[in-house]
N, C-alpha and C positions, 0 to 999 in steps of 0.2 A: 535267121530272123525271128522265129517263133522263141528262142531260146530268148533272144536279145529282150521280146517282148516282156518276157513269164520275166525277167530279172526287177524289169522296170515294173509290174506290176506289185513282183515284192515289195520295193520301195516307194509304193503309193498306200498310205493310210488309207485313204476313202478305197480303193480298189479290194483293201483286204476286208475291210468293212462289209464293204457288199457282199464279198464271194463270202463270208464266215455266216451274213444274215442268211442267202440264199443256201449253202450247208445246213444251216442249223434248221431250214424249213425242212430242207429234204429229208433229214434225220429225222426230225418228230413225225412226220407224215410215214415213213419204215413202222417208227417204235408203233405206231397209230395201228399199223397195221399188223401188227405182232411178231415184224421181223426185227428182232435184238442184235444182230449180227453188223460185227463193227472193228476195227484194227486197235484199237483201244485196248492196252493191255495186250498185245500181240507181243511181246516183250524178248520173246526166245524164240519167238518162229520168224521175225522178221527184221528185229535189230543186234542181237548178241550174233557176233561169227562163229560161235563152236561151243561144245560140249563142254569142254573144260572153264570157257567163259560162264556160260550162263549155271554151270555147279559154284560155281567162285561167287555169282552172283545173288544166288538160292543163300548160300553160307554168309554172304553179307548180313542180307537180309534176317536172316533168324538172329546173328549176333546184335545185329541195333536192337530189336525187341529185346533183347537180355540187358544190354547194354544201357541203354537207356528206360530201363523201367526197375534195375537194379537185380531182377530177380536171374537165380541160378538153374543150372537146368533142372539138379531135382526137384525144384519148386515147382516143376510141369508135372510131375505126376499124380497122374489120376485127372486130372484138368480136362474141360470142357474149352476149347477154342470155337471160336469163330471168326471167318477169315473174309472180309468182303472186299471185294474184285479181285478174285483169286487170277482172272486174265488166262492164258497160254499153257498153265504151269501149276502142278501143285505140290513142287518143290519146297517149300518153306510149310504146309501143314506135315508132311512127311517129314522134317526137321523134328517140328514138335512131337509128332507121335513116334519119331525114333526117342524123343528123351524122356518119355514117361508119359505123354496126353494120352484120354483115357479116347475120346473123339475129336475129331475136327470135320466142321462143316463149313465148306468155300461157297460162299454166294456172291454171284454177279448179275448185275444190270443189264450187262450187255453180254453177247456168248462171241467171243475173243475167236478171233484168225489160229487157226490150230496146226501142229504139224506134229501126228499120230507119232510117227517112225522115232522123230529125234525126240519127241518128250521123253518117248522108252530109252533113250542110248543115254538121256541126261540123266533118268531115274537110276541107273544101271552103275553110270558115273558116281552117282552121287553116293548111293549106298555102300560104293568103294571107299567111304573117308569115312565111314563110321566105325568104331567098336561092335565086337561081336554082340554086346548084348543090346545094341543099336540095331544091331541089323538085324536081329530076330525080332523087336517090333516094329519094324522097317518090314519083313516079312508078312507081319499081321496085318498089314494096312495095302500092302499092294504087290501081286506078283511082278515078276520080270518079264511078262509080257503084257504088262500094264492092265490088268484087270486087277481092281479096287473091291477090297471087301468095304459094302456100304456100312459094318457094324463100326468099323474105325473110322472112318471115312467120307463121307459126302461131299457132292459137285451140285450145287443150284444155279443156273443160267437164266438169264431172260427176265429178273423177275426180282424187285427192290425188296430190299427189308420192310419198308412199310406194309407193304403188301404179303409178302411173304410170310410174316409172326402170325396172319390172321386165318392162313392157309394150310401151313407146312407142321407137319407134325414134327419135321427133324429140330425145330425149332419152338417146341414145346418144354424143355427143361432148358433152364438155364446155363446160360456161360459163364465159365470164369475170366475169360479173356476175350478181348473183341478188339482183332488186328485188322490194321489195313496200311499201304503203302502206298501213296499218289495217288488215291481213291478219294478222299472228302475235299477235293479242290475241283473235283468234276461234276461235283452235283450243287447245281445254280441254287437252289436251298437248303444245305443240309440240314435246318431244324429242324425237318419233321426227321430224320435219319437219326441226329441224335435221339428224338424221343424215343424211339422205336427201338435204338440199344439201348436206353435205359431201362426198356420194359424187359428184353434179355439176359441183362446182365446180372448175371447173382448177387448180393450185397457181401461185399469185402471184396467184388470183383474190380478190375481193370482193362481201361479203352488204352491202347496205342496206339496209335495214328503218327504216322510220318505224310508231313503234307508241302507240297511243293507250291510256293505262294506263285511262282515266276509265269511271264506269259506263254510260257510253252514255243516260244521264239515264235509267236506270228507275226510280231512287228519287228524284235530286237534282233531276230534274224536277219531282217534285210538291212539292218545299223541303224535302226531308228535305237530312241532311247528306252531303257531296259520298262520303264516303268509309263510304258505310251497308252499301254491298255488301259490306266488310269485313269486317264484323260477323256475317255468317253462317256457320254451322258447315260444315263442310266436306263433311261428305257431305249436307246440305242442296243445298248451291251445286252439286253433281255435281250431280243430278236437277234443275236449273237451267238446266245449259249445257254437259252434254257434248255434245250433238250443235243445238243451236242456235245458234251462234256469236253469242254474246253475250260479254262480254269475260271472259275466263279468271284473273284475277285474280293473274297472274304480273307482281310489280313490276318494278324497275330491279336490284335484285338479283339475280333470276331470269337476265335475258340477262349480268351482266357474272358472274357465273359460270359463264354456257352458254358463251361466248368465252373466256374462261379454260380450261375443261375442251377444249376443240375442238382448242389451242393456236394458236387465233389473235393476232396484230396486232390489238386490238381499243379502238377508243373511244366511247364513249357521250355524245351530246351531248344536254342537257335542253332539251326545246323547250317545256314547260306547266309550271306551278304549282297547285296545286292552291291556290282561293280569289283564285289571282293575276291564270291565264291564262297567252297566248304568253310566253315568253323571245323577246324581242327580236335579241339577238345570238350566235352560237356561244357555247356554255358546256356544259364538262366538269362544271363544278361552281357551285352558284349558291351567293348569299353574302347573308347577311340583310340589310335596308338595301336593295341595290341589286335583287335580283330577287325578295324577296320581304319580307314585315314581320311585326313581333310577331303579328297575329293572324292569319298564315298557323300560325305555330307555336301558335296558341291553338285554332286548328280539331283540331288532330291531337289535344293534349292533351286538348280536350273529350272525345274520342270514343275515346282508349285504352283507357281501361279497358273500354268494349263490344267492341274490336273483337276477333277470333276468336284464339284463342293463337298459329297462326301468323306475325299482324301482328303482336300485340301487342308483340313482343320486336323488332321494329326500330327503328332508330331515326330521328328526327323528317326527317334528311338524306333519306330511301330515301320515308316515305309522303308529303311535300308533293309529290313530282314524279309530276304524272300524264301526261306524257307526255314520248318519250323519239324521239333518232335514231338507229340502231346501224351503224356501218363497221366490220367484221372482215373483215379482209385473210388468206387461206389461205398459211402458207408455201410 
């Protein structure tokens, strides 16, 4: 019966509504209280099934950064990274400082669900797919009982970049690079987050952000429609997910205007479709037919006239893409 219930509540909008406002109290009343600690970015201690998954997964991860920002790996060395919501795992800075980064420093907001044992079995994995002269600075950065030299290295929890530049000395010279992955869809304003890496970023430097537009299945999990979360009014969705990091509702237009105003070098490549899925190949722009079809455009139109006056006024280009990779380059 209770099972039966928890089903039918998934499939209630106003039910998810409620329980996401009432979350998102309980959350900011924590962060209020100085407890950061949250499943958020729990990535490898509580959804990958095993070692070899989440090193495959670490190895994605670092190839999109290459991938879509064009650069090589010896283009890393000597490089200042900056890595924000490093989450569970600091697999992907140990990527970089195996191929030449001179440091990397992981900052997060929140201090992630941890499991000590297997980070080490993953670290231990991972440094098995490297080249010997990988694994010697794979070595400088962290033994195999997982103790971190902080001279390669750095972990910051609990504590936003706004805040932190004002605080932290490890974040007194500049970055060349400033990564993140499903991080700037969880913070209900990123504009002060961008300004705050503009103030880091060295000139000639680059942001990559991989950002996932989608509802995180709070509605479209229970079969509602992919794009229901749109549909709610605005100061609704504030009492939502200002302080829960739940996805913040800023499209593809949102960041190719944040890079434009920044006065970056900036391109936007579409990596989801919404009703589609992955975009298979680099694409600035998709094209009906090839990366998506009539009733990807049939979904949106279903759902326009519900969704909140903000969307409603864009057009069909901007809400089929729910997920997005951004390289802004700093003059």
């Amino acid at each position: 019966m209770l099972r039966s219930l928890k089903a039918r509540l998934r499939r209630s909008k106003n039910a998810l509504i409620a329980y996401k406002i009432f979350d998102n109290l309980r959350f900011k009343r924590r962060l209020s209280s100085g407890d950061s600690r949250s499943l958020h970015g729990s990535t490898h201690s509580l959804m990958l099934k095993d070692v070899a998954e989440s090193v495959a997964y670490i190895t994605l991860q670092f190839d999109d950064y290459l991938r879509y920002s064009g650069l090589r790996d010896e283009q890393l060395k000597d490089k200042r990274v900056l890595e924000l919501g490093y989450g569970d795992n600091v697999g992907v800075a140990l990527r970089f400082l195996a191929s030449g980064a001179e440091q990397v420093v992981c900052l997060d907001k929140f201090s992630a669900q941890r499991d000590v044992e297997r980070e080490i079995r993953i670290y231990r994995a991972l440094r098995d797919t490297l080249s010997s002269e990988e694994r010697a600075r794979f070595d400088e950065a962290i033994s195999l009982d997982g103790k971190i030299n902080p001279e390669r290295l750095r972990c910051i929890s609990g504590i936003e970049l706004e805040t932190a530049i004002e605080s932290l000395a490890e974040l007194s010279k500049p970055f060349d690079l400033i990564i993140s992955r499903a991080v700037l869809e969880e913070i209900y304003n990123p504009d002060s987050l961008f300004a705050a890496a503009d103030k880091v970023l060295a000139a000639g430097g680059h942001m990559l952000h991989k950002v996932d537009l989608r509802d995180y299945g709070i509605f479209s999990d229970g079969g509602m429609h992919p794009l229901t979360f749109l549909t709610i009014p605005n100061f609704v969705y504030r009492l939502m997910s200002s302080d829960s990091g739940i996805p913040n509702r800023k499209l593809i237009a949102y960041y190719r205007d944040k890079v434009k105003a920044l006065g970056y070098d900036g391109k936007i490549f579409i990596t989801s479709i919404v009703g589609s899925g992955p975009v298979a190949e680099l694409r600035e722009n998709v094209r009906m037919g090839t990366d998506y079809s009539e009733s990807t455009r049939k979904l949106v139109s279903d759902i326009r006239p519900r969704l909140a006056e903000d969307f409603r006024r864009l057009p069909d280009e901007d809400l089929i893409v729910d997920g997005i990779f951004l390289v802004a380059g700093k003059p």
